[in-house]
N, C-alpha and C positions, 0 to 999 in steps of 0.2 A: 504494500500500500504506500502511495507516494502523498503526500500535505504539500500542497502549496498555498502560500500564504500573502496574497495582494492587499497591497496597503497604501489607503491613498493618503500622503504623507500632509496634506492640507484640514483633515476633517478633527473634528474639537479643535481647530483655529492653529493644528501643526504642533500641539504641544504633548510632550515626551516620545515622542515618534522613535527616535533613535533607543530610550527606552522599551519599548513594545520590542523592537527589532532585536535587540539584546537578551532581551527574557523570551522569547519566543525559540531565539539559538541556544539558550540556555536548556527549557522544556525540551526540548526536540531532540538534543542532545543526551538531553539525561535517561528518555525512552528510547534511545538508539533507532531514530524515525529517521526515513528517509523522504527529506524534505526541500522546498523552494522556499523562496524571499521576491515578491515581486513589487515594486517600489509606482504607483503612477507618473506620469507626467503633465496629467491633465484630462482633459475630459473624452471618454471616448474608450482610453487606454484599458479601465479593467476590461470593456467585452474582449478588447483584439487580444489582451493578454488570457483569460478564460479561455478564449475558442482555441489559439495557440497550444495552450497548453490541453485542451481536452482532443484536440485534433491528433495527439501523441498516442489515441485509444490504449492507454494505460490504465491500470484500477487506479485511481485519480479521488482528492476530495479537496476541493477548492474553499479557502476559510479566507473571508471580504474583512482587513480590516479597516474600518469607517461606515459612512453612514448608508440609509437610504436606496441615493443616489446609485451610489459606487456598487451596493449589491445588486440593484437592478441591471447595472450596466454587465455584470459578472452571469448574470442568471439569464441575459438574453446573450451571452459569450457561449454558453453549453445549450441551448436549444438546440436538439437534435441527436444530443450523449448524455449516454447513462453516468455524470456526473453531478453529484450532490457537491454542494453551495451552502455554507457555511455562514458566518458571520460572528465578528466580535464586536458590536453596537461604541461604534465609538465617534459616531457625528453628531448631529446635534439634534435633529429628530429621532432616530432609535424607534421609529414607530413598529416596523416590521416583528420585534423579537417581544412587542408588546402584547401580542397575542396568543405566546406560549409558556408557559410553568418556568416558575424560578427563571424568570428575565436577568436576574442578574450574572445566575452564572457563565453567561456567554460570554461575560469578560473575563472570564478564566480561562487561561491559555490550556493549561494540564487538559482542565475538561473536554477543551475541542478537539483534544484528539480521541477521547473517548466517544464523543457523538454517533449517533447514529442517525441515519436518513429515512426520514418519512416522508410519505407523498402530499404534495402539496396543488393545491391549485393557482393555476394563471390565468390574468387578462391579456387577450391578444387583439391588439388593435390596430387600424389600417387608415390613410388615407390618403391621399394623392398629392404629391409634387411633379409640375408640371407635366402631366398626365402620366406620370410613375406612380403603381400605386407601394408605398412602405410599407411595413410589417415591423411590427414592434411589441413587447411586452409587457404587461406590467405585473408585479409580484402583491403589493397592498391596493392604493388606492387611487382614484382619478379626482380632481378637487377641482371644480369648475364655479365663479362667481367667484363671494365674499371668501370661503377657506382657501381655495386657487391664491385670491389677489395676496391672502396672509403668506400663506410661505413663499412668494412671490419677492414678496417685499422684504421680508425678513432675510430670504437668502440673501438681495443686495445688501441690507446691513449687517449680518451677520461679514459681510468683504472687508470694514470698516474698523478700524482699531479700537481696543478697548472694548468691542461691544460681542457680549457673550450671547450665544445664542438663545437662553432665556428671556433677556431683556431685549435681541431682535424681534423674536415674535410676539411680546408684549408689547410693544411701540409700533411695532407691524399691524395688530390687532387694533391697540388705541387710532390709528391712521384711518384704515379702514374703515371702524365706525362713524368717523367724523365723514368721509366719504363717500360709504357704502353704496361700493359699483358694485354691480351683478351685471345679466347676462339676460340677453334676449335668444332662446332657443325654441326648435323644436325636437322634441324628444320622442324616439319608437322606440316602445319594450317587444319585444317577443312577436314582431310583426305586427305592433297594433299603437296608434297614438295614445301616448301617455301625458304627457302635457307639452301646451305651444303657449307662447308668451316672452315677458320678464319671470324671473325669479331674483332670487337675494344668492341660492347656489345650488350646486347640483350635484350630485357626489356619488359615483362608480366603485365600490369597494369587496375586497376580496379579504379585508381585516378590520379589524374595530377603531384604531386608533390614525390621526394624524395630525401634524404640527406639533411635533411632541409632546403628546401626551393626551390631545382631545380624543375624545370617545365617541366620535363622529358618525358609526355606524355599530351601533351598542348589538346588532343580531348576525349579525355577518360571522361566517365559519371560512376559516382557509382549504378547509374540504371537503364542502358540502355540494360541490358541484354548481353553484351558485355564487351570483354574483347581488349583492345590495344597490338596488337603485331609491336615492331618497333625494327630494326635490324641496327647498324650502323656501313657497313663495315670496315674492315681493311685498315689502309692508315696512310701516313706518318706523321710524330709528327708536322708539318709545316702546314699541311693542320688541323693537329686536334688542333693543337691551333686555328689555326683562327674559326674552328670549335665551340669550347666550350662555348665561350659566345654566339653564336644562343643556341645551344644546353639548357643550361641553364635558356634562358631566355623566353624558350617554342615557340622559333620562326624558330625550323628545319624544320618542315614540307610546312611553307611557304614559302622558300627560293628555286627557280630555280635553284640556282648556284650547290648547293649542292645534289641534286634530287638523281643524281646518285649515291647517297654514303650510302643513306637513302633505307630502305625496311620496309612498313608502312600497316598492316590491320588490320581491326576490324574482331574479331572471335569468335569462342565460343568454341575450342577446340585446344590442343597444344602439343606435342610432343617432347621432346626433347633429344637426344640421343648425348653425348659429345662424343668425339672421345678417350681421354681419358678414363679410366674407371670408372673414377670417377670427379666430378667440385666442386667448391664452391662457392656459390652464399649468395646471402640475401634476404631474405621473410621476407618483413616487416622490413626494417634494423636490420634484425638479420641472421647471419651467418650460414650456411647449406651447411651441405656437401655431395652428393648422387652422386649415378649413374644416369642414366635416368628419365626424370620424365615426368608425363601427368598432364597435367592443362582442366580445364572446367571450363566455367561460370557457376556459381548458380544465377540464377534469383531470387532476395529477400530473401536473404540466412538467414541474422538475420536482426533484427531492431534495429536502430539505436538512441540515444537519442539526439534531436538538439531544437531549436529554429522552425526551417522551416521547411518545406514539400518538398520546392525545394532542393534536393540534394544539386546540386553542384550548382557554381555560373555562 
C-alpha cells in the first residue's frame, strides 16, 4: 500500500506547513509506510497531481492536506480509479469531515493511515463553455445566492493579512446582510419545475454543513443516493435576520413559522437556468462562474477514507 500525501501549503493562511510535512515523515516512518509528499502550487495542481498519481494503477490512498477546495480538486483527480481520498481538515471551512464521527480525529496523522474507505456519494455537474460542454464534480455542496455570495466574499478576505478565516466569514456575512443579493433562477427537480423567480439562495447538497460550520442542509446523507434541494425565498432583511440563526443552526426545516418561505426536496436530478446569463456560485467553497448548469447524484461516486462505515452522524 503506497500514502500519498498532497498539501496545499496556502490553507489555514500557510501556517506550520513545514511542520505537518515533518510529523507526517516522522508517522510514516515510524510505521515503515511506503509513502509521497506532494506540495501544490496553486490552483488546479491537487487534480493533475491525484490523477498522476492514481494513473500509476497502484493500490494507492490519497490523504488532501487543506481545505474544501483542495479535496474537491483531488477527488475529481481519481474519477474513474479505485482510489480512496483522504483528508486532514486543515483550511478554513473543514465542512466536508463535518458530516462524519469524531471530526477531529482526521487531524491525526497516525490515524490516517489507519483509515479505511467507504462509499460515498457525488455531485456531477455540467455546463457549456463556448459550446464545450464541462464535466465536473462536487463532493459537499452547491451554495447559490446569499450563502454563495458568503464564502464568496470571505474567500477574498480570508487573501488579506491579519484576517483569520472566522472573522472573514463573519464580516462576509455582516456584508451581505447589509446587501442581501440573491439570485433570479429557474429551477427543475426530477424533470418537473420546482421554483422560477428571485430567491434570497438556493442550495444543492450532498452534506449538512457549509461556511464552516452552518448547518445548511440539516437532512442530507452523503449516501443516500440523494441529493438536498432547498430554496429560500426572497423577503425582507427583518424577516431574514430573524431568519439566520434557525437557518444556521440547521433548524429551518423544523420550524412552522417559517414553512412558507422554505422550498425543500430530496432528488436526484437538477437544472438550473439563471435568468441572467451568466451567476456565481461556490462548489465546494470555491467560487464558479457559468451559465446554466445540471447536477445529478452519483451513487458511491468515490470512496472515502474515515474511521466509520457510518457516513454521517
Amino acid at each position: 500500500m503506497k500514502y500519498a500525501f498532497i498539501i496545499n501549503p496556502t490553507a489555514g493562511q500557510g501556517k506550520g506547513i513545514d511542520n505537518l510535512i515533518e510529523h507526517i515523515n516522522n508517522v510514516a516512518t515510524r510505521k515503515n509506510a511506503e509513502y509521497s509528499v506532494h506540495v501544490t502550487g496553486g490552483v488546479g495542481d491537487a487534480k493533475l497531481i491525484s490523477q498522476m498519481l492514481a494513473e500509476e494503477k497502484e493500490e494507492l490512498r490519497i490523504i488532501v492536506c487543506g481545505g474544501d477546495g483542495t479535496f474537491n480538486e483531488a477527488v475529481n483527480g481519481v474519477i474513474g480509479y479505485d482510489v480512496p481520498v483522504g483528508i486532514v481538515p486543515i483550511g478554513t471551512g473543514n465542512d466536508f469531515v463535518r458530516n462524519f464521527e469524531n471530526e477531529d480525529e482526521f487531524l491525526d496523522i497516525e490515524k490516517q493511515f489507519d483509515f479505511e474507505p467507504v462509499e460515498v456519494d457525488l455531485l456531477k455537474y455540467k455546463y457549456e463553455v463556448d459550446g464545450v460542454v464541462i464535466e465536473k464534480y462536487c463532493t459537499n455542496v452547491f451554495n447559490i445566492g446569499f450563502d454563495g455570495n458568503v464564502a464568496i466574499l470571505a474567500g477574498k478576505l480570508k487573501e488579506l493579512p491579519l484576517i483569520a478565516g472566522s472573522f472573514a466569514y463573519l464580516s462576509s456575512i455582516i456584508f451581505n446582510l447589509i446587501t442581501k443579493r440573491g439570485q433570479t433562477l429557474m429551477v427543475t427537480a426530477d424533470g418537473e419545475e420546482f421554483y422560477k423567480g428571485s430567491l434570497l439562495l438556493c442550495s444543492i447538497a450532498n452534506g449538512n454543513y457549509c461556511g464552516g460550520g452552518i448547518c445548511s442542509s440539516p437532512k442530507a446523507v452523503t449516501n443516500d443516493g440523494l441529493m438536498d434541494l432547498q430554496i429560500v425565498k426572497n423577503l425582507s432583511r427583518i424577516k431574514f435576520l430573524k431568519l439566520l440563526p434557525i437557518y444556521m443552526k440547521g433548524e429551518i426545516l423544523n420550524r412552522p413559522e417559517v414553512a412558507d418561505l422554505i422550498k425543500f426536496k430530496q432528488v436526484q436530478k437538477v437544472k438550473i437556468v439563471p435568468k441572467d446569463k451568466t451567476m456565481e456560485y461556490c462548489v465546494d467553497g470555491e467560487p464558479v462562474t457559468t451559465g446554466k448548469i445540471e447536477i445529478e447524484i452519483i451513487e458511491k461516486g468515490f470512496k472515502f477514507l474515515t474511521k466509520s462505515c457510518v457516513n454521517n452522524k
